[in-house]
KOLLUMLO-426918 format. One record per residue (C-alpha): residue in three letters; residue number from 1; x, y, z. Coordinates in steps of 0.1 Angstrom, whole numbers, plus 2048, in hexadecimal, padded with zeros to 3 digits. Layout:
! residues N
+--------+-----+------+-------+-----+
! residu ! num ! east ! north !  up !
+--------+-----+------+-------+-----+
!    ALA ! NUM !    X !     Y !   Z !
...
+--------+-----+------+-------+-----+
***
This chain:
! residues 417
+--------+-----+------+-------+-----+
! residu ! num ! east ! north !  up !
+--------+-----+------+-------+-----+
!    UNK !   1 !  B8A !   B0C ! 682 !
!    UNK !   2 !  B92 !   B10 ! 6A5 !
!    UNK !   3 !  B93 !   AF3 ! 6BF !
!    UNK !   4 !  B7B !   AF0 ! 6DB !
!    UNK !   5 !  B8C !   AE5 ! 6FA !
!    UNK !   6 !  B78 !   ADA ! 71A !
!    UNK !   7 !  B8A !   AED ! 739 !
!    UNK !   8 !  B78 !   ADB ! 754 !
!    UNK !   9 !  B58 !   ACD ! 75C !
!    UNK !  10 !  B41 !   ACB ! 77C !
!    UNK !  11 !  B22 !   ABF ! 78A !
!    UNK !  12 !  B0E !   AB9 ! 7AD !
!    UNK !  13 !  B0C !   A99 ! 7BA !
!    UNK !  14 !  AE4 !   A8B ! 7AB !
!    UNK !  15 !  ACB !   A8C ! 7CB !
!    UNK !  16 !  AAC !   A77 ! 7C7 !
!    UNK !  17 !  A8F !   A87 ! 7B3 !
!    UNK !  18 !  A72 !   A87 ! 7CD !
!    UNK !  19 !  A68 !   A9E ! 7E5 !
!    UNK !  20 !  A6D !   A92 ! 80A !
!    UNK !  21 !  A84 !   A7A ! 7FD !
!    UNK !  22 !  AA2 !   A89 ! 7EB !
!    UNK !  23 !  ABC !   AA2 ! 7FF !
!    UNK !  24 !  ABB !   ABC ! 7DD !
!    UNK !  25 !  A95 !   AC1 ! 7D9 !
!    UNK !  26 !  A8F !   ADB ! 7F3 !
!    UNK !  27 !  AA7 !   AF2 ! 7DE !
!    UNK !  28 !  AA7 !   B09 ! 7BD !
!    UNK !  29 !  AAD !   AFE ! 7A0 !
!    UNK !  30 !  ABD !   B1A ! 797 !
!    UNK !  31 !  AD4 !   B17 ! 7B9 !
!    UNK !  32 !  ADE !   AF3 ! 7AE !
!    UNK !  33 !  AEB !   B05 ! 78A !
!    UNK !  34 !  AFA !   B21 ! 7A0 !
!    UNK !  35 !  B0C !   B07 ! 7B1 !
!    UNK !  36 !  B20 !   AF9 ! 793 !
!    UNK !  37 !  B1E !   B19 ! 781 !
!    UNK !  38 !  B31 !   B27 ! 7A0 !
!    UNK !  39 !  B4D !   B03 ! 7A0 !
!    UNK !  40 !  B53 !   B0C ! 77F !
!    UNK !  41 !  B5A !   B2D ! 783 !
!    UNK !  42 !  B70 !   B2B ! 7A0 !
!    UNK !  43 !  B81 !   B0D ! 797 !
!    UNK !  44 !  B93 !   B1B ! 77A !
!    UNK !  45 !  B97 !   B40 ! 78B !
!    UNK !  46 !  B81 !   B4F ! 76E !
!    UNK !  47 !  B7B !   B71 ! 76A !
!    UNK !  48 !  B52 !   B6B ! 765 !
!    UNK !  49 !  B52 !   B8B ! 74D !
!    UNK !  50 !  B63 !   B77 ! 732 !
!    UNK !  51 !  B49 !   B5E ! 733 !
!    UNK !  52 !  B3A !   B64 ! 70F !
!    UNK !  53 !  B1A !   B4A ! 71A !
!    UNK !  54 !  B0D !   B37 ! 730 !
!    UNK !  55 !  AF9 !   B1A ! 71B !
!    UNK !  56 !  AE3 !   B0A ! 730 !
!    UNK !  57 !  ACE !   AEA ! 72C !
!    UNK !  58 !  AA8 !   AE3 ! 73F !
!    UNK !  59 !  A90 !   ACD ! 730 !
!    UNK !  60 !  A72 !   AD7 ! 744 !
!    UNK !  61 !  A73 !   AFE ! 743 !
!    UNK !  62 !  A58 !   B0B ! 759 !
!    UNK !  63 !  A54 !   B13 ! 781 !
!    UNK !  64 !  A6D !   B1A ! 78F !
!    UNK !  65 !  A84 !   B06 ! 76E !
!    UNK !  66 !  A76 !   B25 ! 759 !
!    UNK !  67 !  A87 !   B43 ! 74E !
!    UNK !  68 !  AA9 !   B3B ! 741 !
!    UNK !  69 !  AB5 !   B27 ! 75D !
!    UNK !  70 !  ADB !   B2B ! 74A !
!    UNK !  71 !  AD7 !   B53 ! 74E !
!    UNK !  72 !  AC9 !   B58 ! 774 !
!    UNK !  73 !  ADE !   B3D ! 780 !
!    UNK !  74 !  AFC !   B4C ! 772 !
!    UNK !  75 !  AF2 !   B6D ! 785 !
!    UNK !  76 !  AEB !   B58 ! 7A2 !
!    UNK !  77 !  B0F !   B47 ! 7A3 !
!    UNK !  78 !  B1C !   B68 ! 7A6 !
!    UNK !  79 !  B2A !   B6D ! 77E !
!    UNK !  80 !  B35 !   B8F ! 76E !
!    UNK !  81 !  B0D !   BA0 ! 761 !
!    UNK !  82 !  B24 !   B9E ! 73B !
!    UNK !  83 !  B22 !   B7B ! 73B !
!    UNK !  84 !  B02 !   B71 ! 729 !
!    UNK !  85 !  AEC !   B4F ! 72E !
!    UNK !  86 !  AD4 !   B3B ! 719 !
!    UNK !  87 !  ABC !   B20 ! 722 !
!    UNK !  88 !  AB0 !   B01 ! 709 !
!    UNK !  89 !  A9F !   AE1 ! 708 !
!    UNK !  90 !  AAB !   AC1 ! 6F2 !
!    UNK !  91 !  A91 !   AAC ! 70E !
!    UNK !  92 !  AAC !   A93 ! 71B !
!    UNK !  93 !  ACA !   A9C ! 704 !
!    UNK !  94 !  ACE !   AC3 ! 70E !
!    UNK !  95 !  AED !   ABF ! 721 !
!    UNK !  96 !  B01 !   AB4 ! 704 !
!    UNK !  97 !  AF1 !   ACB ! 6EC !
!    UNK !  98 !  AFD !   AE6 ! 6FF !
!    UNK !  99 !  B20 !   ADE ! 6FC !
!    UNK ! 100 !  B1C !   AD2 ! 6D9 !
!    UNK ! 101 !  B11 !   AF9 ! 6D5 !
!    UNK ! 102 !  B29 !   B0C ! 6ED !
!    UNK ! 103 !  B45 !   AF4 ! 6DA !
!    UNK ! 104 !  B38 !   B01 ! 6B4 !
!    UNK ! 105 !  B3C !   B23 ! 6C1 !
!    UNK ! 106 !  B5D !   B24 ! 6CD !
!    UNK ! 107 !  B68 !   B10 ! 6B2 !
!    UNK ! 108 !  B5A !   B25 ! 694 !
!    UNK ! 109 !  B6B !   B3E ! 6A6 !
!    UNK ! 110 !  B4C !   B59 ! 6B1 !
!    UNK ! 111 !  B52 !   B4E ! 6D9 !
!    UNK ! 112 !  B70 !   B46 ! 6ED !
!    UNK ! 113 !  B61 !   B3B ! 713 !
!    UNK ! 114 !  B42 !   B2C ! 71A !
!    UNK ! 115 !  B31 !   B17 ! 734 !
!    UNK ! 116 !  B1A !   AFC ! 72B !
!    UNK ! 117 !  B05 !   AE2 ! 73F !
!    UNK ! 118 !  AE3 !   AE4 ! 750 !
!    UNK ! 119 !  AC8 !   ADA ! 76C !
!    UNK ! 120 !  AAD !   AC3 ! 773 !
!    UNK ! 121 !  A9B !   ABD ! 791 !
!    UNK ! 122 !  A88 !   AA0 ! 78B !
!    UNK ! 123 !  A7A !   AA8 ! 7AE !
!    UNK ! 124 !  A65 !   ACE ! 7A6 !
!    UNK ! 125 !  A58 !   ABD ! 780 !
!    UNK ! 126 !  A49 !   A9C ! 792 !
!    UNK ! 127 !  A35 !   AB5 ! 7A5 !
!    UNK ! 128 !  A2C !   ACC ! 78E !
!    UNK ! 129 !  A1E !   AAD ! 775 !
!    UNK ! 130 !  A0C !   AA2 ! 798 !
!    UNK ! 131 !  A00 !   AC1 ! 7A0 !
!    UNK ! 132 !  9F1 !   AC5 ! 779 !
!    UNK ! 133 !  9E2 !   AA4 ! 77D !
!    UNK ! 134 !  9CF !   AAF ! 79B !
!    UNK ! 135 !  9C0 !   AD2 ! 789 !
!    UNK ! 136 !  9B3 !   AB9 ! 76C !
!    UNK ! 137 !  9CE !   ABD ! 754 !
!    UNK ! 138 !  9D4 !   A9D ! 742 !
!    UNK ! 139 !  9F7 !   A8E ! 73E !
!    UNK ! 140 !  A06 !   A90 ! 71B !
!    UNK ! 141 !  A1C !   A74 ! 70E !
!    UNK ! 142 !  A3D !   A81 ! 6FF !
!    UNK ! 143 !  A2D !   A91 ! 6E0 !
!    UNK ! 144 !  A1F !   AB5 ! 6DD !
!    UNK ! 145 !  9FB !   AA8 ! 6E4 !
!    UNK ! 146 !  9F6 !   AB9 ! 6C4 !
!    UNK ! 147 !  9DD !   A9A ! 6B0 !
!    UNK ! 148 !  9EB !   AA3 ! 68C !
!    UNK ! 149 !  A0D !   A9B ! 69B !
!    UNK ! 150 !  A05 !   A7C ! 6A8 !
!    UNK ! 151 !  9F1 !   A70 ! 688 !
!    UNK ! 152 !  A11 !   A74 ! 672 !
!    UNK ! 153 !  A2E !   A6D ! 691 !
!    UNK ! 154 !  A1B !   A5E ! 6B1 !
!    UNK ! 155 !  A30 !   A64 ! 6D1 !
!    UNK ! 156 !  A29 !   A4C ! 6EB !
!    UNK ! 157 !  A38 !   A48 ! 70E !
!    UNK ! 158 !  A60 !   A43 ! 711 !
!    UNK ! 159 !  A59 !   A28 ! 72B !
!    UNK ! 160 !  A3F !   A15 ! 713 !
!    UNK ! 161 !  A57 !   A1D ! 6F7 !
!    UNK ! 162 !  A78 !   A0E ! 70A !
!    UNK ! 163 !  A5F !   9EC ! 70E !
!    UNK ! 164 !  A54 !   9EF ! 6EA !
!    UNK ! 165 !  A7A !   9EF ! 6DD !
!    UNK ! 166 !  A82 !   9D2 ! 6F6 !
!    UNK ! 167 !  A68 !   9BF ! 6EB !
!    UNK ! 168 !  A6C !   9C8 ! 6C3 !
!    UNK ! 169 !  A8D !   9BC ! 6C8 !
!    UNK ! 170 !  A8F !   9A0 ! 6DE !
!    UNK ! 171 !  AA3 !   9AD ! 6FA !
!    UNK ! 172 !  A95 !   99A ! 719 !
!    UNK ! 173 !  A8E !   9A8 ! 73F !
!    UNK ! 174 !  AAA !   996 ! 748 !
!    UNK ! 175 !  AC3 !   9A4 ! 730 !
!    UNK ! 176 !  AB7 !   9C9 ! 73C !
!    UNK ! 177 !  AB9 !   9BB ! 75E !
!    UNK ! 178 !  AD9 !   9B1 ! 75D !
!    UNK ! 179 !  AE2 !   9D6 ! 750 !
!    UNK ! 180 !  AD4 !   9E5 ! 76B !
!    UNK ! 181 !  AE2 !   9CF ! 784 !
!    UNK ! 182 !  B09 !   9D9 ! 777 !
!    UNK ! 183 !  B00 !   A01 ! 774 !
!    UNK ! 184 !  AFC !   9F9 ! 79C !
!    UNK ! 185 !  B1B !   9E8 ! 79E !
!    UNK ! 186 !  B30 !   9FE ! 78A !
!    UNK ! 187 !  B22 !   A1E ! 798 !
!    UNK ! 188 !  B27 !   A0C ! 7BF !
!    UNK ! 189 !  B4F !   A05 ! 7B5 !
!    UNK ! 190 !  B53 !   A2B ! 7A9 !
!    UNK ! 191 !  B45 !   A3C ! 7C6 !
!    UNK ! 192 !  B5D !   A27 ! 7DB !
!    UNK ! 193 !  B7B !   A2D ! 7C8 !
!    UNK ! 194 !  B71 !   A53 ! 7C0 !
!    UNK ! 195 !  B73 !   A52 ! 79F !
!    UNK ! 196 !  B58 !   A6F ! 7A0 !
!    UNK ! 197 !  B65 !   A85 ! 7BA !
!    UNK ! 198 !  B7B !   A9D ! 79F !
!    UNK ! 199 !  B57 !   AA7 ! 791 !
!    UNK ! 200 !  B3D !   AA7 ! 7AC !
!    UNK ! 201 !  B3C !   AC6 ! 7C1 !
!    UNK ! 202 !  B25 !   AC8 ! 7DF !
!    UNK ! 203 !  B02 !   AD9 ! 7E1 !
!    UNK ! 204 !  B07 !   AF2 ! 7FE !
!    UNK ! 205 !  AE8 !   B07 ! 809 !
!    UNK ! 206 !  AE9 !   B2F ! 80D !
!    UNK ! 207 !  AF0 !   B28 ! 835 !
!    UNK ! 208 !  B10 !   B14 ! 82D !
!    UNK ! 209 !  B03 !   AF5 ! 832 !
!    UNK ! 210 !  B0C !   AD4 ! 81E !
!    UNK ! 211 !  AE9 !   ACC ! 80D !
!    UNK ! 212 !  AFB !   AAC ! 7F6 !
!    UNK ! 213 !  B1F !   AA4 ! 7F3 !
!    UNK ! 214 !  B1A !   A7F ! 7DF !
!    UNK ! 215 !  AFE !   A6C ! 7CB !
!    UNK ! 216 !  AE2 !   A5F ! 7DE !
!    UNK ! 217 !  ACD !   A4E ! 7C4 !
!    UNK ! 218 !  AE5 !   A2D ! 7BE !
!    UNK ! 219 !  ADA !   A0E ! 7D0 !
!    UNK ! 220 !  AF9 !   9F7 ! 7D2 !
!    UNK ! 221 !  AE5 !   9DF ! 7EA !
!    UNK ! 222 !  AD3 !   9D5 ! 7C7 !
!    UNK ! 223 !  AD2 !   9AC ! 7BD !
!    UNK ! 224 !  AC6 !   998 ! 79A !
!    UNK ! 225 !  AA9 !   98D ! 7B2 !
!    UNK ! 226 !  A9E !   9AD ! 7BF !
!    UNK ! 227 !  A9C !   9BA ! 79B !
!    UNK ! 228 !  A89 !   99D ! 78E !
!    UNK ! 229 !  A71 !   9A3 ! 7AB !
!    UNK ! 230 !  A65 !   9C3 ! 79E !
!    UNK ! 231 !  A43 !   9C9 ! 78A !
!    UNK ! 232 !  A47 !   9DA ! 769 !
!    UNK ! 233 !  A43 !   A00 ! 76F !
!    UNK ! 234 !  A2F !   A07 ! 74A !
!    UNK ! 235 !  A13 !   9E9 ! 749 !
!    UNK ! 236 !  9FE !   A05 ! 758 !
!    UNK ! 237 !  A04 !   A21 ! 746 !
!    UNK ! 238 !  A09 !   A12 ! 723 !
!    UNK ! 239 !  9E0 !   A14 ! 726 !
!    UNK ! 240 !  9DA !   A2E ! 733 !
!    UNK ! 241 !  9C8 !   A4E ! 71F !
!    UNK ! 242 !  9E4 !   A67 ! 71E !
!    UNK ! 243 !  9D0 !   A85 ! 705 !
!    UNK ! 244 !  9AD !   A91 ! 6FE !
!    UNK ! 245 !  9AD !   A78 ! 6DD !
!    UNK ! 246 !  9AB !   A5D ! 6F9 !
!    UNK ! 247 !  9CD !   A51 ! 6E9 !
!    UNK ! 248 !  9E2 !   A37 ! 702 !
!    UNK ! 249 !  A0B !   A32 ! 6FE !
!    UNK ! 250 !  A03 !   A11 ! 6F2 !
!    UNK ! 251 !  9EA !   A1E ! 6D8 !
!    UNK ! 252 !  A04 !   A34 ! 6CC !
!    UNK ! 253 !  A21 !   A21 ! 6C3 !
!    UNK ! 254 !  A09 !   A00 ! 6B8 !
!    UNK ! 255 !  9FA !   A23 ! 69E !
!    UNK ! 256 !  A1D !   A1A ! 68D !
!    UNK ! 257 !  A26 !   9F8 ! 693 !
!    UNK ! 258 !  A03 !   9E6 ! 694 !
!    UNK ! 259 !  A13 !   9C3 ! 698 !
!    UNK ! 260 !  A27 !   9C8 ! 6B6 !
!    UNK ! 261 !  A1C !   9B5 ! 6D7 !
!    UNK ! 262 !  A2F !   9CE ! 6F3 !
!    UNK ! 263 !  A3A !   9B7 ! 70D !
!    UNK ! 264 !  A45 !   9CD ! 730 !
!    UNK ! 265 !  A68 !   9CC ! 73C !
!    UNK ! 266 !  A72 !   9EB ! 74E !
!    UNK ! 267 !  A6E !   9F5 ! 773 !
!    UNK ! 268 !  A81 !   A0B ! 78C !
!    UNK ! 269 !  A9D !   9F5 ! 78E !
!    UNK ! 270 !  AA6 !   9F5 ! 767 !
!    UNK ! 271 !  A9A !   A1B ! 75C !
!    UNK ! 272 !  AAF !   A37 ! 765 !
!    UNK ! 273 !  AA9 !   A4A ! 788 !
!    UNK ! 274 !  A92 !   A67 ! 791 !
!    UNK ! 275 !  AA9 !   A83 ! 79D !
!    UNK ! 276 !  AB5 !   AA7 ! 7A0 !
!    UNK ! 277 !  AD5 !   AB2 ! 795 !
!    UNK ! 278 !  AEB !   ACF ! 77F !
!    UNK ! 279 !  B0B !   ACE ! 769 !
!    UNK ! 280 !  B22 !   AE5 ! 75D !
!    UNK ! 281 !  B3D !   AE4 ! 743 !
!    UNK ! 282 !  B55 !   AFD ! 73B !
!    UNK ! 283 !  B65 !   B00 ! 719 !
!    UNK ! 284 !  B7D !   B19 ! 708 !
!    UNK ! 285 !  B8F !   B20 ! 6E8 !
!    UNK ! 286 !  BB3 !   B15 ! 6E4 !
!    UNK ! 287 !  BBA !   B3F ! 6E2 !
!    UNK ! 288 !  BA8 !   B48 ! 707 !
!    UNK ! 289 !  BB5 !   B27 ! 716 !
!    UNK ! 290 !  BDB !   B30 ! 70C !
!    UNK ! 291 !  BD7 !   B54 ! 715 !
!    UNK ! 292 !  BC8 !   B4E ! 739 !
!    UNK ! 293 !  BDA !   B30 ! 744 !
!    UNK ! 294 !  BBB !   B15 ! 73E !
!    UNK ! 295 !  BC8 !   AF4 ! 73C !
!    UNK ! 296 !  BB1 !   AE1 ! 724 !
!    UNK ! 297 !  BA9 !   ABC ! 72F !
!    UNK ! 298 !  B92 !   AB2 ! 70F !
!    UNK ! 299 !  B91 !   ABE ! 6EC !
!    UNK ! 300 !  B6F !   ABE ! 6DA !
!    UNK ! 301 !  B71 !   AA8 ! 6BA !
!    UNK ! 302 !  B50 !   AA0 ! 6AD !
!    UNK ! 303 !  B2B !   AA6 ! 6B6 !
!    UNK ! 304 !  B0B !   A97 ! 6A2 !
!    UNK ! 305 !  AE5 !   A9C ! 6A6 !
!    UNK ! 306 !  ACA !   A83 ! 696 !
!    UNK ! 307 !  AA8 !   A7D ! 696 !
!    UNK ! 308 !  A9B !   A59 ! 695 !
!    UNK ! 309 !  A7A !   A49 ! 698 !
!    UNK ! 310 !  A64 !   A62 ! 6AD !
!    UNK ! 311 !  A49 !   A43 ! 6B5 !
!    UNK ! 312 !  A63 !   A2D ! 6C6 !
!    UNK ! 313 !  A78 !   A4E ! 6D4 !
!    UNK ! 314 !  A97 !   A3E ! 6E0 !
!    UNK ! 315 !  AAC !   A30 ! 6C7 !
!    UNK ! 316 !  ABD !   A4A ! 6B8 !
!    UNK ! 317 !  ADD !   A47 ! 6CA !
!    UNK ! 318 !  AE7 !   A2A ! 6B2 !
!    UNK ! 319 !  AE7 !   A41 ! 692 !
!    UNK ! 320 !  AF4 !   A5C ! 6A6 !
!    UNK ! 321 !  B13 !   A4D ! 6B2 !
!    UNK ! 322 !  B1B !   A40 ! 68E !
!    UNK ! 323 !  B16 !   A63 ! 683 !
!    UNK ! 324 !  B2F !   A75 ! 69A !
!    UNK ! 325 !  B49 !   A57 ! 699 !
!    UNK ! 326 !  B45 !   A60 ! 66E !
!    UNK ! 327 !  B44 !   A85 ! 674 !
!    UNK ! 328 !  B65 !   A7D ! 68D !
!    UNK ! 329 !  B75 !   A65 ! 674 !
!    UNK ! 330 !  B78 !   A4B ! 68F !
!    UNK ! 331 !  B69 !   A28 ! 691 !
!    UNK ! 332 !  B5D !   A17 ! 6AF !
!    UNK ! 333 !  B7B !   A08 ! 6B7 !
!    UNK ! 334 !  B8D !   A2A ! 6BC !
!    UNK ! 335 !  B78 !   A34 ! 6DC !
!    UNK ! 336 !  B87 !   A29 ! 6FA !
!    UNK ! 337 !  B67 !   A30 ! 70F !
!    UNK ! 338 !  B42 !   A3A ! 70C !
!    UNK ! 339 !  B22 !   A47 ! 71B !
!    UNK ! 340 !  AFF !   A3A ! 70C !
!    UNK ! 341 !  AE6 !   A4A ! 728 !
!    UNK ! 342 !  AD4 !   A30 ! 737 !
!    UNK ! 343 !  AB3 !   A3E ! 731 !
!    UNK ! 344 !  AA1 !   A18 ! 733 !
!    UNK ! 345 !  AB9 !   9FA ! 736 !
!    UNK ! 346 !  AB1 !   9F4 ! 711 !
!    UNK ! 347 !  ABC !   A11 ! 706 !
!    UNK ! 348 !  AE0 !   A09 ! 70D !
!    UNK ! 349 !  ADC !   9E3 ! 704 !
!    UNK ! 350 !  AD0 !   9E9 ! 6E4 !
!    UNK ! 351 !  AEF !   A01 ! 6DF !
!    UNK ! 352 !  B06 !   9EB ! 6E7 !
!    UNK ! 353 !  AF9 !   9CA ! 6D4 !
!    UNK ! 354 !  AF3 !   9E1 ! 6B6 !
!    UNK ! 355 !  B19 !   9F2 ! 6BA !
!    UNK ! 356 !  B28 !   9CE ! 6C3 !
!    UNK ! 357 !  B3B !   9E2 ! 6E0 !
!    UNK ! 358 !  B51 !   9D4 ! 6FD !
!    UNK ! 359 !  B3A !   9D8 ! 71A !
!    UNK ! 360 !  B58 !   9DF ! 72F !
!    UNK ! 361 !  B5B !   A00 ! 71A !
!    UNK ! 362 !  B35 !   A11 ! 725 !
!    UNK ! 363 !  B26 !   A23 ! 73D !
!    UNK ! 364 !  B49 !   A13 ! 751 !
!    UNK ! 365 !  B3E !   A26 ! 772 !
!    UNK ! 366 !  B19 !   A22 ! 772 !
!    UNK ! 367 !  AFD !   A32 ! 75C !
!    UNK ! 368 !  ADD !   A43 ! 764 !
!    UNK ! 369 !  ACA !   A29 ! 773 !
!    UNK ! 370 !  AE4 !   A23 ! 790 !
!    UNK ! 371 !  AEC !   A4A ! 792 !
!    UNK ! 372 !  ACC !   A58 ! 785 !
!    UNK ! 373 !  AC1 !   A72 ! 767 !
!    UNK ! 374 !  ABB !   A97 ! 76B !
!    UNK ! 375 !  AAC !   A99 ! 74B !
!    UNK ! 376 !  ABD !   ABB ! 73C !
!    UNK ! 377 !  ADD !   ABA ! 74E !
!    UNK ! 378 !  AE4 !   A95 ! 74B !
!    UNK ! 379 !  AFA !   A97 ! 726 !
!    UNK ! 380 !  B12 !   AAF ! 73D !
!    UNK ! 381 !  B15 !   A9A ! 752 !
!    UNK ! 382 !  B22 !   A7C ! 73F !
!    UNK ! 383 !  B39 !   A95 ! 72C !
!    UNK ! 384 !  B46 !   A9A ! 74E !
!    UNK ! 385 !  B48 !   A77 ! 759 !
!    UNK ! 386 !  B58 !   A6C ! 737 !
!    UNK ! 387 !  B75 !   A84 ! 736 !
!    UNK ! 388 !  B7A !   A77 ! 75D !
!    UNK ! 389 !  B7F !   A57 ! 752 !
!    UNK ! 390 !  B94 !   A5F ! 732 !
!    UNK ! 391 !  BA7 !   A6D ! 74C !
!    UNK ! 392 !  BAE !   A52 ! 768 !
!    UNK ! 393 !  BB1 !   A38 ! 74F !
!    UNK ! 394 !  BC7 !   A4D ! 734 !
!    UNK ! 395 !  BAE !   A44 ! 718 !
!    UNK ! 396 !  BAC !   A5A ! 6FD !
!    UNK ! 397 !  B89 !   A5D ! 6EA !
!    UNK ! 398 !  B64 !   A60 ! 6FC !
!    UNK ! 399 !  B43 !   A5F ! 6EC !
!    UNK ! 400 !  B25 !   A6B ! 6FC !
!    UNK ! 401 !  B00 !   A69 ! 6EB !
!    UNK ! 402 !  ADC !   A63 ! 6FC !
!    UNK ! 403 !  ABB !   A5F ! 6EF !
!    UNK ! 404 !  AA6 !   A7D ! 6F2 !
!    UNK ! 405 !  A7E !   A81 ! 6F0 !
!    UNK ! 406 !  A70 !   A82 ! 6CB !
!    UNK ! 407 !  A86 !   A69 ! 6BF !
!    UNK ! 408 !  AA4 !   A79 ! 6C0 !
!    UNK ! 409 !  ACE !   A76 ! 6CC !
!    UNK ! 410 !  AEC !   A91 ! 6D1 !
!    UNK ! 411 !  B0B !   A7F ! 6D5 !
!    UNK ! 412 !  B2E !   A91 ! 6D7 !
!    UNK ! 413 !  B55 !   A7F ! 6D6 !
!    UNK ! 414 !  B69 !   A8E ! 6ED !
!    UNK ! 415 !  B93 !   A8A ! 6EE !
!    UNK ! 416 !  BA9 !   A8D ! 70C !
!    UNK ! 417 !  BC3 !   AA5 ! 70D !
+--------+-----+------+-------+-----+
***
């Protein structure tokens, strides 16, 4: 079997998710893919008509996200017509499935150069959902809506769900507080010492102009008392009526666990951040890297998929990192760093209480709710910002997994070169 070897990797700084607000959501989606698409490209000097796919990753795929985003942005950046593109949707955990599937491609040998990564903009699907809302359409929780689905596997909220998992587990508001608080501080002490700038390439509009050149979303000015200001952000909608069968998110998940008493911890300051954003990495077989003068910085050495409870959706990234460290024949103590997507605060707390990991070993430079979560790009992204790190601090294995909508968790081991 062939190795999988991660060339480079790219993505645009993440601009905040709301209209009027954020410096990316005035622009294309598909122009923020062209953007990293076109990095790539030119980055590594490739000849775009050896590109055998483009595999692209967007969780909400209509507007303006519809149409194979991988494909038209690929034409957009400028590549060689040859090189073919693909569009999917793992909700939150596309961006590593698509280089979990560029990598089992190269290495069973029927590919030899692909780009993988994707695009969200947080800022064009908060106005679709408003705009649906005003013609009358009522918002679905996380499920199909279909009512013979949610009899057998009710899918609630992720918000209500990140509460229902804190409060089945007795992580407290201040423990997820206190989370939050260090994603801040982290994220503040790697923007000042650059320890993103070999990724992040600037969005620059079609008149030349520098549209966003660094992430705006992190608040460094962020205290413990500010945080434990804020108002739960779910209360509310835990009771609202989310479907025709006049089901609520709370109704859902107490459906499968009838004795649990959901206690609200989350808010805006310990959930991950509304905002727009693409990703690109570029991987190669050992043969095409050798032959065109491609210095690999990562080799691929495991990925894992799983499916876990679909009622309380996010805790599949346990079972899924103990099933790529297995498929890897590593143990926990072999990986120098890794990235749990901070979805909700509880989502990394539980990971690393259930893991018994050094804290000084995750999310190291900030997690989503400092930097913010494009949902179908964001598992590029930490690729990205793993092998980075592997990089300055000469470390040697990365894992990367997230929770994903419907209860389940890609995760993927990565080894500097």
């Amino acid at each position: 079997m062939s190795e999988a070897y991660i060339i480079d990797a790219v993505r645009t700084p993440r601009g905040i998710g709301k209209v009027g607000k954020g410096a990316l959501a005035h622009m294309h989606p598909q122009h923020l893919a062209a953007t990293v698409l076109k990095a790539i490209a030119d980055r590594n000097d490739l000849n775009t008509a050896d590109v055998d796919d483009v595999i692209w990753s967007t969780s909400t795929q209509k507007g303006k996200q519809g149409g194979d985003l991988g494909r038209m942005a690929a034409l957009d950046a400028g590549y060689d017509p040859k090189a073919s593109g693909m569009t999917l949707d793992r909700f939150c955990g596309g961006g590593i499935t698509t280089v979990s599937l560029a990598a089992a491609q190269i290495m069973s040998g029927m590919e030899d150069l692909i780009v993988a990564g994707g695009t969200e903009m947080m800022s064009l699907t908060a106005t679709m959902a408003q705009e649906e809302m005003a013609a009358g359409i009522m918002p679905l929780g996380m499920g199909s809506g279909n009512a013979r689905l949610q009899s057998v596997h009710p899918q609630s909220h992720q918000g209500v769900c990140g509460d229902a998992i804190a409060s089945m587990e007795g992580i407290s508001r201040e423990a997820l507080d206190a989370l939050g608080l260090e994603s801040q501080r982290r994220a503040e002490r790697a923007m000042a010492e650059g320890r993103f700038d070999k990724s992040v390439v600037p969005v620059i509009d079609d008149e030349g102009n520098v549209v966003l050149a660094k992430d705006e979303f992190p608040r460094p000015q962020t205290t413990a008392e500010g945080l434990a200001a804020l108002k739960p952000s779910f209360t509310g909608i835990a009771d609202m009526v989310i479907d025709e069968d006049g089901n609520t998110p709370r109704g859902l998940i107490n459906q499968k666990f009838p004795d649990l008493a959901i206690e609200h911890f989350h808010h805006a300051g310990n959930s991950s951040g509304v905002v727009d954003g693409a990703a690109a990495v570029l991987l190669a077989s050992a043969s095409y890297a050798q032959a065109h003068g491609l210095k690999p910085r990562a080799r691929i050495v495991a990925t894992a998929n799983v499916g876990d409870d679909a009622t309380l959706m996010l805790n599949a990234p346990v079972p899924a990192a103990r099933k790529v460290l297995a498929k890897a024949g590593l143990t926990k103590d072999d990986i120098d760093l890794w990235e749990i997507n901070e979805a909700f605060a509880v989502v990394a707390e539980k990971f690393i209480r259930d893991l018994d990991l050094d804290r000084a070993k995750v999310n190291v430079n900030g997690g989503s709710i400092a930097l913010g979560h494009p949902i179908g790009a964001t598992g590029a992204i930490l690729i990205g910002t793993v092998l980075d790190e592997l990089e300055r601090t000469s470390g040697r294995y990365g894992l990367v997994t997230m929770c994903a909508a419907g209860g389940m968790a890609p995760a993927i081991i990565i080894e500097r070169i």
